[in-house]
TIVEXSE-454322 format. One line per 4 residues: their letters; for each residue x, y, z of N, C-alpha, C, O. Coordinates in steps of 0.05 Angstrom, whole numbers, plus 5000, padded with zeros to 4 digits. Atoms other than C-alpha are relative to their C-alpha. Layout:
N
A) X Y Z X Y Z X Y Z X Y Z  ... $
//
This chain:
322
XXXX) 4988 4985 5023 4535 7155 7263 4981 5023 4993 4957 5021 4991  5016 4979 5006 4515 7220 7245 4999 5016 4970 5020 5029 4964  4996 4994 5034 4502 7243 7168 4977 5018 4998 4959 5022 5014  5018 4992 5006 4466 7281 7131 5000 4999 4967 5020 5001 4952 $
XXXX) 5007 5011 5023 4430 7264 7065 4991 5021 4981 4989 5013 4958  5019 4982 5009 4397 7329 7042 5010 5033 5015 5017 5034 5039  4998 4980 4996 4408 7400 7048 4965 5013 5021 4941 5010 5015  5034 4988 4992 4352 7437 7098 4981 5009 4997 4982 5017 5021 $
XXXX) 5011 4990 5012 4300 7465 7075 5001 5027 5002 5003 5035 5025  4984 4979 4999 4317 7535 7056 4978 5012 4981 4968 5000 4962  5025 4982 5009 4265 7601 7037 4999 4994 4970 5017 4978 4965  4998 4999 5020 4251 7604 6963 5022 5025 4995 5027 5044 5009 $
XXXX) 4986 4975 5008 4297 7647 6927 4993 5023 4991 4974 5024 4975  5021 4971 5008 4284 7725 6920 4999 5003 4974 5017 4993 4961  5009 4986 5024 4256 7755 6859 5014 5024 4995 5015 5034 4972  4989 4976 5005 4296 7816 6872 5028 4988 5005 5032 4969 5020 $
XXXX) 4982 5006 5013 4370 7817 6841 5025 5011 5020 5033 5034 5018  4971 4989 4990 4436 7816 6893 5026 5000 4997 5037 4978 4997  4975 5000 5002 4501 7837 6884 5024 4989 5018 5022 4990 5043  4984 5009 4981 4562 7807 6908 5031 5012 4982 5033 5015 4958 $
XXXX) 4974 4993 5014 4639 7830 6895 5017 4987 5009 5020 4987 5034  4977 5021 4996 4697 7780 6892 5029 5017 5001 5040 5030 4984  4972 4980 4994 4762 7812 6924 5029 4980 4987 5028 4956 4983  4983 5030 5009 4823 7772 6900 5019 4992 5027 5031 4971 5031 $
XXXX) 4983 4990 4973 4857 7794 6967 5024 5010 4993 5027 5032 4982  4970 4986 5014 4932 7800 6952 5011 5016 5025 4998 5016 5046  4989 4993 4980 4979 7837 6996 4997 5024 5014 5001 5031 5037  5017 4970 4978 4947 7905 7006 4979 4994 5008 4960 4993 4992 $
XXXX) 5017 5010 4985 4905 7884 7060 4990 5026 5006 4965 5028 5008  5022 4978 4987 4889 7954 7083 4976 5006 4974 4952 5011 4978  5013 4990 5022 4862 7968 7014 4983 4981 5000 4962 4994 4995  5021 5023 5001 4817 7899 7015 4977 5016 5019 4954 5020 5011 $
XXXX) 5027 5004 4989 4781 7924 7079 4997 5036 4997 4979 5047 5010  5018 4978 5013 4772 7994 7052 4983 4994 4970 4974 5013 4957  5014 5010 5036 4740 7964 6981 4977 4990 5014 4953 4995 5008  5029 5012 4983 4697 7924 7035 4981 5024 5008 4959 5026 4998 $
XXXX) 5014 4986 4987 4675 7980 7075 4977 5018 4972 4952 5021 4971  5015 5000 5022 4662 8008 7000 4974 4988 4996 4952 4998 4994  5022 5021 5012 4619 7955 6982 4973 5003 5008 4952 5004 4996  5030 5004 4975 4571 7956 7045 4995 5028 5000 4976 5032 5015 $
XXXX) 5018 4982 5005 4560 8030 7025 4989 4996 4979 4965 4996 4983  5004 5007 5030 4549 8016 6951 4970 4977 4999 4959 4967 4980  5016 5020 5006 4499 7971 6971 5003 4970 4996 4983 4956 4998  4985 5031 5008 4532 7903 6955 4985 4982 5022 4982 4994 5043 $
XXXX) 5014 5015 4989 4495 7847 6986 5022 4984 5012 5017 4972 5033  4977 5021 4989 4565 7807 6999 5032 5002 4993 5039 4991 4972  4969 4994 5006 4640 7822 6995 5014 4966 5009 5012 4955 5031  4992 5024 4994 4677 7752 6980 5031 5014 5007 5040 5037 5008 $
XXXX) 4966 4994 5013 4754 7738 6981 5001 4974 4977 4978 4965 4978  4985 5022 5011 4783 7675 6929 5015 4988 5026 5019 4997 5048  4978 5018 4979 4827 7620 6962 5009 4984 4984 5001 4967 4968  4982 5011 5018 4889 7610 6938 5023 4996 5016 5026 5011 5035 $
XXXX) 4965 4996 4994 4963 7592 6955 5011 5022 4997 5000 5038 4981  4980 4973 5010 5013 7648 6952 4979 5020 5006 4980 5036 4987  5016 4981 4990 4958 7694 6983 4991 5006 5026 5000 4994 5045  5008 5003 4963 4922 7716 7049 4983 4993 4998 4966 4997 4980 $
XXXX) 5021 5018 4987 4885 7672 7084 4962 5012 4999 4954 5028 5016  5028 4991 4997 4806 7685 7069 4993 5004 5030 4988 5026 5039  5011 5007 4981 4786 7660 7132 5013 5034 5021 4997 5052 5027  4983 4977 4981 4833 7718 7176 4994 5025 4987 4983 5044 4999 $
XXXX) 5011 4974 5010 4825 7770 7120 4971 5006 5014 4966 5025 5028  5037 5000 5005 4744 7759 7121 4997 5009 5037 4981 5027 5040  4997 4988 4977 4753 7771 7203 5005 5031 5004 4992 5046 5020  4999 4973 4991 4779 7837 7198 4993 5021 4982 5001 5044 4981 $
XXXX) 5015 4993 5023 4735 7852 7140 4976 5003 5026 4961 5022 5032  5040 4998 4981 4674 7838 7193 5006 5019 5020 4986 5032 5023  4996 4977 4988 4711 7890 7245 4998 5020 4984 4991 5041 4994  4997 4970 5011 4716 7940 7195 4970 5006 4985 4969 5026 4971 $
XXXX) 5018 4999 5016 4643 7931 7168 4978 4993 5027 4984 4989 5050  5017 5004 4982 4570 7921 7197 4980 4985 4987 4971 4971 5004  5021 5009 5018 4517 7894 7145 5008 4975 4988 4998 4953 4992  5005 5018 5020 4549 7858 7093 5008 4972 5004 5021 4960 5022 $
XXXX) 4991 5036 4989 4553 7785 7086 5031 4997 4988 5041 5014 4973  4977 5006 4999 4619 7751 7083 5004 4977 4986 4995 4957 4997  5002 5019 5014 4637 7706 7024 5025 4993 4997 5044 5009 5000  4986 5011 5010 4679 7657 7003 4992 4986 4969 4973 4972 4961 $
XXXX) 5019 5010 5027 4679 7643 6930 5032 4997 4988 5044 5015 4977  5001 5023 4989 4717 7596 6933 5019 4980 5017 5042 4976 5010  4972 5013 4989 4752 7551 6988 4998 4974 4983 4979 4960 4977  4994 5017 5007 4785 7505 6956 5007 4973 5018 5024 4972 5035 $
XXXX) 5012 5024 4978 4764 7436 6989 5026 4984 5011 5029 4978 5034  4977 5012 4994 4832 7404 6986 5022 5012 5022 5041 5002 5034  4984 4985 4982 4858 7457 7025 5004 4991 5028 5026 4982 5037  5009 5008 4979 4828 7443 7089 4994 4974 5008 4982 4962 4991 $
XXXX) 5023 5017 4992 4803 7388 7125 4980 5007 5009 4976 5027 5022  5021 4981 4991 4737 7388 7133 4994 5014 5036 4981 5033 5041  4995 4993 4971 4753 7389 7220 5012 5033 4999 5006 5050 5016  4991 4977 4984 4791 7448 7212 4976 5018 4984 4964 5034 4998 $
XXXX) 5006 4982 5011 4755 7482 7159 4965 5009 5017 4956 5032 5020  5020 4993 4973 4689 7476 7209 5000 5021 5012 4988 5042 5011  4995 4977 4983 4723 7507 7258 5014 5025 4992 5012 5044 5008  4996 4974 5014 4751 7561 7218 4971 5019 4997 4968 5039 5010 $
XXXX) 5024 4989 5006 4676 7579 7189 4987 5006 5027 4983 5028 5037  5020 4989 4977 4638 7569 7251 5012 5023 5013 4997 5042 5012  4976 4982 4986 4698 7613 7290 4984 5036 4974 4972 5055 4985  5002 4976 5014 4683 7673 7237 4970 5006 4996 4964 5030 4993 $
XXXX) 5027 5000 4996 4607 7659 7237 4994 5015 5022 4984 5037 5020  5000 4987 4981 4607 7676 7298 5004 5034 5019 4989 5050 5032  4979 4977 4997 4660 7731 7311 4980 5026 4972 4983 5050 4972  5011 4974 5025 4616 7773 7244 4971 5001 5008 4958 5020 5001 $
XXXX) 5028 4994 4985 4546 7759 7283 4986 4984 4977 4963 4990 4972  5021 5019 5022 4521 7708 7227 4998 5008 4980 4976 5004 4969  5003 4985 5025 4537 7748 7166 5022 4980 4979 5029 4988 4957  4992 5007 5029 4578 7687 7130 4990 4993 4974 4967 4989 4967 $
XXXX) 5010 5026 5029 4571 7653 7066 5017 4987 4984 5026 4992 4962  4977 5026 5008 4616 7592 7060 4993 4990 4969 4974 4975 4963  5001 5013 5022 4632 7583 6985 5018 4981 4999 5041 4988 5002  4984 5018 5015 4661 7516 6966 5012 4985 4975 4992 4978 4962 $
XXXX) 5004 5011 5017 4694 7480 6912 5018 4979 4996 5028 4970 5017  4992 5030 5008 4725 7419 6883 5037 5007 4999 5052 4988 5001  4975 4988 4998 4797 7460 6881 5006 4995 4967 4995 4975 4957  4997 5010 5020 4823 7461 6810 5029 5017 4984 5035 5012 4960 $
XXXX) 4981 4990 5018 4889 7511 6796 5026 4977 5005 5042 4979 5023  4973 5018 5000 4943 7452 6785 5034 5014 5013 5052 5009 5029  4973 4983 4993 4996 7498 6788 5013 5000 5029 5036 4993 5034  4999 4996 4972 4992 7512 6863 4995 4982 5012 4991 4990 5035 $
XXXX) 4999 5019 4990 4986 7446 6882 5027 4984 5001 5038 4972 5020  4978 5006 4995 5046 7429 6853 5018 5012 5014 5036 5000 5026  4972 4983 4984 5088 7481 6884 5002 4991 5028 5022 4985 5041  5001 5011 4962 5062 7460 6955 5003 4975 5003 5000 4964 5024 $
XXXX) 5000 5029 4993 5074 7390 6937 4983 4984 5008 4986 4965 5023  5019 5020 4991 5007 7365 6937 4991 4980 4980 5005 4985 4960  5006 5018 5019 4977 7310 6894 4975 5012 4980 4954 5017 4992  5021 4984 5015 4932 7342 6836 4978 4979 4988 4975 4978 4964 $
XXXX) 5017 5029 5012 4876 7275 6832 4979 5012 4983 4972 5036 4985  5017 4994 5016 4827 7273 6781 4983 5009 5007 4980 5010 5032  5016 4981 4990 4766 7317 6774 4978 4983 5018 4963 4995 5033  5027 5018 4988 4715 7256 6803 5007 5001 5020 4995 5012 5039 $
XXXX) 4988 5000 4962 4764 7242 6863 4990 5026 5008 4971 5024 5024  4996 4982 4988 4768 7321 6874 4966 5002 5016 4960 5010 5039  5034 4992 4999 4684 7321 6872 4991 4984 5020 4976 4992 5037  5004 5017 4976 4680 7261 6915 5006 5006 5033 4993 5005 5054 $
XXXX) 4991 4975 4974 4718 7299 6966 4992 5018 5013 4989 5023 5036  5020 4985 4984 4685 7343 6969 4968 5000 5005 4954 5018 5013  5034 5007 4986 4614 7318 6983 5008 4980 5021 4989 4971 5034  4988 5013 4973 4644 7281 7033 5003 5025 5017 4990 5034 5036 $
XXXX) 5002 4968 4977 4660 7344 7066 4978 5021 5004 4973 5033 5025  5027 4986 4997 4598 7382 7052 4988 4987 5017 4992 4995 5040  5012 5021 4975 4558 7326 7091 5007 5003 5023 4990 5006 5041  4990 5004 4975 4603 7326 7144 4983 5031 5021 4967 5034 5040 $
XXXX) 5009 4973 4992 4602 7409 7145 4967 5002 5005 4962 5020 5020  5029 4995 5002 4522 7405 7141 5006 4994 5039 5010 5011 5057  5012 5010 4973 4515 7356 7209 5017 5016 5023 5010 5015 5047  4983 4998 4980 4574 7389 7242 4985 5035 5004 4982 5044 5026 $
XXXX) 5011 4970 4994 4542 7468 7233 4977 4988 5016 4974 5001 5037  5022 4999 4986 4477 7432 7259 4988 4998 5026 4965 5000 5034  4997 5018 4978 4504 7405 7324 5000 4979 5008 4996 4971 5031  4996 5029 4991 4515 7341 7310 5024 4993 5009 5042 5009 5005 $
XXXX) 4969 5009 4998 4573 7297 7337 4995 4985 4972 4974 4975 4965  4993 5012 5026 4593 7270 7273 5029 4973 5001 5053 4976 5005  4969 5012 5006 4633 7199 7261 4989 4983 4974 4967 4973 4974  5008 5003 5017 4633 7177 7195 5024 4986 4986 5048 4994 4986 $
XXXX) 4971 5008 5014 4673 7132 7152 5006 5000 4970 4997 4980 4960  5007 4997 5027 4682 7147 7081 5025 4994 4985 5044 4988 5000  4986 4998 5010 4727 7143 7026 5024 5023 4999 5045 5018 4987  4976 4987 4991 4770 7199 7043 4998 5016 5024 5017 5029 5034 $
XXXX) 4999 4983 4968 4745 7230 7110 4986 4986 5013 4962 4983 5009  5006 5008 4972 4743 7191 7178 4998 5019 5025 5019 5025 5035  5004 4993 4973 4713 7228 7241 4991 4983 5013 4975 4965 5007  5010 5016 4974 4706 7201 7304 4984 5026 5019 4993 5047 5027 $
XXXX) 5018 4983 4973 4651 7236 7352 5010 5033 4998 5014 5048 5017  4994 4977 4998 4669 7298 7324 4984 5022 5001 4963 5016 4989  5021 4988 5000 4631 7361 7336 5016 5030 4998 5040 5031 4992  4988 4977 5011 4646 7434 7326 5008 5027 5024 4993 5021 5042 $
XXXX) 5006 4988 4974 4660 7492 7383 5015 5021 4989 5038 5016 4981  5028 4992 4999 4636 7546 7371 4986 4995 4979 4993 4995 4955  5016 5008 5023 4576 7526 7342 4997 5027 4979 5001 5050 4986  5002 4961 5023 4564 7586 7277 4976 5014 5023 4960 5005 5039 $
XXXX) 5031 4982 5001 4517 7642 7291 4970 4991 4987 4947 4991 4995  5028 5011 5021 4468 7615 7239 4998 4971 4993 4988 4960 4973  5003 5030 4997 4475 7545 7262 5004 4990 4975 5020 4996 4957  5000 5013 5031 4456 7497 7206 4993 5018 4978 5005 5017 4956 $
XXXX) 5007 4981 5020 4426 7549 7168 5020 5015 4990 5011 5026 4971  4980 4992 5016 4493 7579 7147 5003 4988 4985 5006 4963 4987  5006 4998 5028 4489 7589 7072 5026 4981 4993 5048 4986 5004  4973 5015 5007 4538 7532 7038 4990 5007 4966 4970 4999 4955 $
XXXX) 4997 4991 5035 4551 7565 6961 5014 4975 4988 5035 4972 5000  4984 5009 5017 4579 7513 6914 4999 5006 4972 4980 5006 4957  4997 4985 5026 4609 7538 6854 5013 4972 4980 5025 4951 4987  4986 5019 5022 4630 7500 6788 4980 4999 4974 4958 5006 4968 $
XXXX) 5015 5013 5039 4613 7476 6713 4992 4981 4995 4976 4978 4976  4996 5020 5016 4621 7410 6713 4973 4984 5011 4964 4990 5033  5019 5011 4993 4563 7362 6717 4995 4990 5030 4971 4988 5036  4993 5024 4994 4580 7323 6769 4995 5024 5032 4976 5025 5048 $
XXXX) 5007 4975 4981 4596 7390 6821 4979 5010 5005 4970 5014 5027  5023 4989 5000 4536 7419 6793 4972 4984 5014 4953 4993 5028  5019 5022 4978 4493 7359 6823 4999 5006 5022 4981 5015 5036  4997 4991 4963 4528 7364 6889 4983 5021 5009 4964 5021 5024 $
XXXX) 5022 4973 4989 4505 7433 6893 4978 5003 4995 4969 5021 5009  5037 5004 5012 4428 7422 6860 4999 4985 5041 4990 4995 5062  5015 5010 4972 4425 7372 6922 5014 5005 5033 5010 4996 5055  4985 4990 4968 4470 7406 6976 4996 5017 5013 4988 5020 5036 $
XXXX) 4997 4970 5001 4481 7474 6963 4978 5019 5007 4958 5011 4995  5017 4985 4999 4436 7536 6991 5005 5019 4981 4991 5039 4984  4994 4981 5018 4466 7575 6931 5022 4979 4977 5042 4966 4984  4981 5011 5010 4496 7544 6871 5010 5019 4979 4993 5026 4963 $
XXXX) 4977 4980 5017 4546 7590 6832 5009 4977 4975 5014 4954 4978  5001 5009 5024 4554 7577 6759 5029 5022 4993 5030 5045 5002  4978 4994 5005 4629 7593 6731 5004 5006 4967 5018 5025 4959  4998 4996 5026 4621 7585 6654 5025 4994 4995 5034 5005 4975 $
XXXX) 4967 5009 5013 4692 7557 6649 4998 4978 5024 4988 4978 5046  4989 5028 4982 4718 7488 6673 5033 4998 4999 5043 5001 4976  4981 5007 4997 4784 7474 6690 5013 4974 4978 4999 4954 4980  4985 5024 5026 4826 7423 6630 5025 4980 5032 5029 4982 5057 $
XXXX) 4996 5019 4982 4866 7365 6654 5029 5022 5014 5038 5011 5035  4985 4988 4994 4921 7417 6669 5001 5025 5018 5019 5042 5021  5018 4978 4977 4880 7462 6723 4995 5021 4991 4988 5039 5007  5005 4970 5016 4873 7519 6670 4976 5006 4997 4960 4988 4997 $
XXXX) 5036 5001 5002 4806 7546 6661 5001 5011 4971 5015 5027 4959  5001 4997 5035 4782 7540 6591 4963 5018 5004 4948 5023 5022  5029 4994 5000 4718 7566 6570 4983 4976 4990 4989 4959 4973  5024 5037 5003 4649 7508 6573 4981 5017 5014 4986 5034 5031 $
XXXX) 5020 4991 4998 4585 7527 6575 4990 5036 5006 4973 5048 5020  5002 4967 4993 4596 7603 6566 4973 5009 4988 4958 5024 5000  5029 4992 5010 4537 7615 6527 4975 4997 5008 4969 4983 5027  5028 5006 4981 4467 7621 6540 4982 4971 4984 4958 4972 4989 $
XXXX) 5004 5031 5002 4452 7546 6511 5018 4994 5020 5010 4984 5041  4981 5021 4977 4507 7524 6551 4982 5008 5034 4973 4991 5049  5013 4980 4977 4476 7575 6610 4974 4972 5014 4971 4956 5032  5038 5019 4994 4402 7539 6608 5006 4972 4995 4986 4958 4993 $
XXXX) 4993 5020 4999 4442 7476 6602 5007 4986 5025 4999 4964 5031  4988 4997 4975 4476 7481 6668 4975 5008 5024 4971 4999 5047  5028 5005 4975 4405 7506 6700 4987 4977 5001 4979 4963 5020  5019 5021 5007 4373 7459 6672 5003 4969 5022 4988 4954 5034 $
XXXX) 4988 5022 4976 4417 7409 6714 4995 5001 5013 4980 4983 5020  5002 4998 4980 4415 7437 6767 4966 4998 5016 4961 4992 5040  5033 4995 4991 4330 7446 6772 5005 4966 4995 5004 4955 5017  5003 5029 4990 4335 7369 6762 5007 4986 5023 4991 4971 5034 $
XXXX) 4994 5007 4983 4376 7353 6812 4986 5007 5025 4979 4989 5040  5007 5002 4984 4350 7392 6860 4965 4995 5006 4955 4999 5028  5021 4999 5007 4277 7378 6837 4984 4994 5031 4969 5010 5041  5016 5011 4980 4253 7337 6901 5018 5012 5030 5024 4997 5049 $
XXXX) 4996 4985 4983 4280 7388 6947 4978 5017 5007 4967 5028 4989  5015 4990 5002 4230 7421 6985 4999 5029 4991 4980 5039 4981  5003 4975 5021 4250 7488 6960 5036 5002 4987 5057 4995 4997  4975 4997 5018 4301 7509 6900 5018 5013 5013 5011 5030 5029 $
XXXX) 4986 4980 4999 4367 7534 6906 5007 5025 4996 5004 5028 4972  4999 4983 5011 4385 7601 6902 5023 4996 4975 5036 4975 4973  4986 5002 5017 4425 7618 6838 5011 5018 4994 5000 5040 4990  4984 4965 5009 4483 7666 6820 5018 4987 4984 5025 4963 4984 $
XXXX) 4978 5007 5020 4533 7674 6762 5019 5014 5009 5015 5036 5019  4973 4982 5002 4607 7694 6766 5006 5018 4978 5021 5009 4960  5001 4982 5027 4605 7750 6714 5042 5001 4999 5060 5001 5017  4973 4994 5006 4675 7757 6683 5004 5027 4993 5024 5040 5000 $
XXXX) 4994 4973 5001 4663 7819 6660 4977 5022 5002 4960 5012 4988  5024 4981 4994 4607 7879 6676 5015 5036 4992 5024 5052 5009  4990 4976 5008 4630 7943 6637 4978 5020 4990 4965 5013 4970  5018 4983 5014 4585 7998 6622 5017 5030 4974 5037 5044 4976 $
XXXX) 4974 4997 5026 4611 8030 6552 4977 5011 4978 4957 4998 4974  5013 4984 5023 4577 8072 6500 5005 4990 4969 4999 5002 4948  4991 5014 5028 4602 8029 6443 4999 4972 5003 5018 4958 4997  5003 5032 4992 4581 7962 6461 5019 4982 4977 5035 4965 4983 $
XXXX) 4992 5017 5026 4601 7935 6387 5032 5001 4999 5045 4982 4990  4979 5001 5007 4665 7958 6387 5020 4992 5031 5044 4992 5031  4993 5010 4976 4679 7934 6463 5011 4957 4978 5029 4944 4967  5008 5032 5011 4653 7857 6437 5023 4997 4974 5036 4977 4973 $
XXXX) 4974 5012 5018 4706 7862 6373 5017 5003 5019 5020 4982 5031  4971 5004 4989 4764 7878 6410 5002 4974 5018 5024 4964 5016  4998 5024 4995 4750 7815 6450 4996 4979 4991 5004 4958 5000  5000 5026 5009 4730 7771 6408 5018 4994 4981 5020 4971 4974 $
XXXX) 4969 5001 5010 4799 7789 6367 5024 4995 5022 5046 4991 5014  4978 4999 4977 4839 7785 6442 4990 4973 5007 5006 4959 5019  5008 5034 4991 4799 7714 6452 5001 4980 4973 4994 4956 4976  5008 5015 5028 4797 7686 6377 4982 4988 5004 4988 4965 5007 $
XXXX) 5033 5001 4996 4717 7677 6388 4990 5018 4983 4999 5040 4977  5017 4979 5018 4667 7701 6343 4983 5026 5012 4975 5027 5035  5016 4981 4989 4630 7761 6351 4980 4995 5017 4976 5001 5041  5034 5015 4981 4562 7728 6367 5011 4994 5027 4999 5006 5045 $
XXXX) 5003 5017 4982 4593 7684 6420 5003 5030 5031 4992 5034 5053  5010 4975 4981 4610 7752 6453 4983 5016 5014 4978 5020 5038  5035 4995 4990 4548 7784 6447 4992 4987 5015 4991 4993 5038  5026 5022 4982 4507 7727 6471 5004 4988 5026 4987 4976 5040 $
XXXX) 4991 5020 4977 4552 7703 6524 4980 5016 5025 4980 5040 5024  5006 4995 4976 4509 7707 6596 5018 5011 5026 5010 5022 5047  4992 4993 4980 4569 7718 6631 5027 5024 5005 5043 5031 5022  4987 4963 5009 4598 7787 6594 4985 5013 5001 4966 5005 4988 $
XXXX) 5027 4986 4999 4552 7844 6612 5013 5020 4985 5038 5019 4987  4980 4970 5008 4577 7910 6577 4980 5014 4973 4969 5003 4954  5015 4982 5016 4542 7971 6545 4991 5018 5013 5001 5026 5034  5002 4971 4984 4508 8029 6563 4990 4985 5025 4991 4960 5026 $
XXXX) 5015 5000 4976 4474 8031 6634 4976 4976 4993 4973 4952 5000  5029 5017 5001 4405 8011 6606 5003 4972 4996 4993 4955 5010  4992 5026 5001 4435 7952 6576 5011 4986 5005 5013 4966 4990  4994 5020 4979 4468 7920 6628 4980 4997 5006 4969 4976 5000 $
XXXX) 5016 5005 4981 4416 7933 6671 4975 4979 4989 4960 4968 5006  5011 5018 5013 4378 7890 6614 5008 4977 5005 4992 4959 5012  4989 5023 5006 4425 7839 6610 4995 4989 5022 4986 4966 5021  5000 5009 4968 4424 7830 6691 4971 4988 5002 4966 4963 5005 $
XXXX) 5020 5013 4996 4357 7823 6696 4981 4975 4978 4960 4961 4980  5014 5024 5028 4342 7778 6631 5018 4972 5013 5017 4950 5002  4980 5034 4988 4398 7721 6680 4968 4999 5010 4953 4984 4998  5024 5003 4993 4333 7736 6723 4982 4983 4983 4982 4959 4984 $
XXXX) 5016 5009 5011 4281 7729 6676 4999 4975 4997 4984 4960 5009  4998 5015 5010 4305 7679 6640 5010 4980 4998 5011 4967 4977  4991 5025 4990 4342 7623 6683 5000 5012 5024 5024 5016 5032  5004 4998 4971 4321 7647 6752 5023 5012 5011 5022 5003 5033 $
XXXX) 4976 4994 4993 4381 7674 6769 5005 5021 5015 5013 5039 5001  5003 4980 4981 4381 7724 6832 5027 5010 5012 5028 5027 5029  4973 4991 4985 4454 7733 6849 5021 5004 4981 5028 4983 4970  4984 4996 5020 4504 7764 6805 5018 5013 5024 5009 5028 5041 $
XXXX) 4984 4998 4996 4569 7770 6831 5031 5006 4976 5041 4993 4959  4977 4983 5025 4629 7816 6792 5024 4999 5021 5023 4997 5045  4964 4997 4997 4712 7820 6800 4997 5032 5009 4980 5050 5006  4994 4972 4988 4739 7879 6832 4996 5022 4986 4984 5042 4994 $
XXXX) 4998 4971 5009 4754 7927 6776 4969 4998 4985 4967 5009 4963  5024 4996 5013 4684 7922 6755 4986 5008 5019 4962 5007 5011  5025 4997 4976 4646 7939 6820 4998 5026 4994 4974 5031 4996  5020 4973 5001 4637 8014 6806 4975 5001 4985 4953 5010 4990 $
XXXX) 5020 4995 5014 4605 8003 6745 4971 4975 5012 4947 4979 5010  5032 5011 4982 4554 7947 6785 4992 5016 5014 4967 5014 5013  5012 4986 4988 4543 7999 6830 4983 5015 4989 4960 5016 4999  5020 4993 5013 4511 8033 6788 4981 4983 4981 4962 4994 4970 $
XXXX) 5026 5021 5008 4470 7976 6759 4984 4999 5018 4960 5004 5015  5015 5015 4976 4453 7954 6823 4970 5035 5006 4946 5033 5008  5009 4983 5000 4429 8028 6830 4978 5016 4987 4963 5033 4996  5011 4991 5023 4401 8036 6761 4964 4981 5002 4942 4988 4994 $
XXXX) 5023 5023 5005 4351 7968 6775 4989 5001 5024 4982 4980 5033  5013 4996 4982 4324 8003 6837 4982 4976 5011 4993 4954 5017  5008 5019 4985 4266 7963 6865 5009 4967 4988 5000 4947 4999  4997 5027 5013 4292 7903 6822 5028 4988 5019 5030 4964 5019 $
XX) 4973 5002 4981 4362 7902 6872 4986 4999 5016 4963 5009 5016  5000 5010 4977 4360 7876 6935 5019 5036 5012 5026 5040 5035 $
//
């Protein structure tokens, strides 16, 4: 039997601050891999897609994202675990690992929009099952990128002598991102994950995403986990936030009311939130580097209609960007 208990040991994380941009995909596909080709001039350290129902396939997009590009890395943020098994989803990754010359970065997660489960007629199990699931599959994915044959009997995934063909480009060392809020995910990824992505919203029993731990208490609550967990790793994970929003704006104050009257939230919680950046230049480029400072935080990743104005963050925080 072939397992694996521990994530590999993996460089410390940089000190200097990378960008990543989350595509949603959608049906103008030519327009996805011109926004890409964007990106990898702009500097962007990683052009993801989402993974959803009723959309295009990450895995095929992110292929003709890596023909149309040369540098950047290739993210998923996030496959949703239920989607796949972990056999095919292997050979999906390794297959595009490959085919992009070693430029992925497999984000996973626990799956969580209800909605789209029902439509496809799948069973929407609670959030522990979903989490169990998927560390069951991470494991698998670890021994199976490393070249193991893998047979393993678990509570929801049986392989027999299974192994992977083609092995990735970046073997075991292809980057596994796990993203989420909830304690339980956030573990997984402290002791799995080569990157653990922080969401600031959790999904309710109805797959909706509420807002939990948006603040910067909640913020250093959620590191805080995570540096425990992965404490007796020989080195930390890297760490990035999903920014919701990154606006650069000459009226910061009057940005922050209009949302916190369009969210019924207080002013403060606006301000303070870690994972709204918005204001002039200088003060993003503050806010970005104070995730740094002040919960280690080296990977900021923004939504589409916000990537110009990161570009010019990323631009503004010269040697501080990757």
């Amino acid at each position: 039997m072939s397992s694996v208990t521990a994530a590999p040991s993996v460089p410390s994380p940089p000190t200097r601050i990378r960008f990543g941009l989350s595509s949603p995909g959608g049906s103008d596909l030519g327009r996805v891999l011109a926004r890409a080709r964007w990106a990898e001039e702009a500097g962007f350290s990683t052009f993801s897609l989402s993974d959803h129902l009723n959309a295009a396939s990450p895995f095929i997009t992110l292929q003709a994202v890596a023909g149309a590009t040369s540098t950047i890395r290739l993210g998923t943020l996030v496959v949703n675990n239920d989607l796949r098994h972990p056999a095919v989803l292997a050979q999906d990754a390794a297959t595009l690992d490959c085919l992009s010359g070693g430029r992925l970065e497999l984000g996973l997660g626990a799956g969580w929009a209800r909605p789209e489960y029902l439509r496809a007629g799948m069973r929407y199990d609670r959030a522990g099952v979903r989490v169990d699931r998927l560390k069951e599959s991470v494991i698998a994915l670890r021994a199976l990128f490393g070249g193991e044959t893998v047979t393993t009997e678990g509570a929801h995934l049986a392989l027999r002598d299974h192994f992977v063909v083609p092995r990735p480009a970046q073997g075991g060392a292809l980057p596994l991102l796990i993203g989420g809020n909830g304690d339980r995910v956030l573990a997984l990824a402290a002791e799995h994950a080569d990157i653990v992505g922080f969401t600031g919203f959790s999904p309710d029993h109805d797959g909706h995403n509420v807002r939990s731990h948006s603040s910067r208490a909640g913020l250093a609550d959620r590191v805080g986990l995570v540096r425990r967990h992965s404490s007796a790793r020989p080195s930390r994970p890297e760490l990035q936030v999903l920014l919701q929003m990154l606006t650069i704006t000459e009226d910061r104050e009057l940005l922050a009311n209009n949302l916190a009257r369009r969210h019924g939230v207080s002013l403060l919680d606006v301000l303070s939130s870690p994972f709204l950046a918005f204001g002039t230049l200088a003060e993003v480029a503050g806010q970005i580097t104070r995730l740094r400072d002040d919960f280690g935080i080296t990977y900021v990743t923004v939504f589409d209609p916000h990537a110009e104005d990161a570009a010019r963050v990323r631009a503004a925080l010269g040697e501080d960007a990757v």
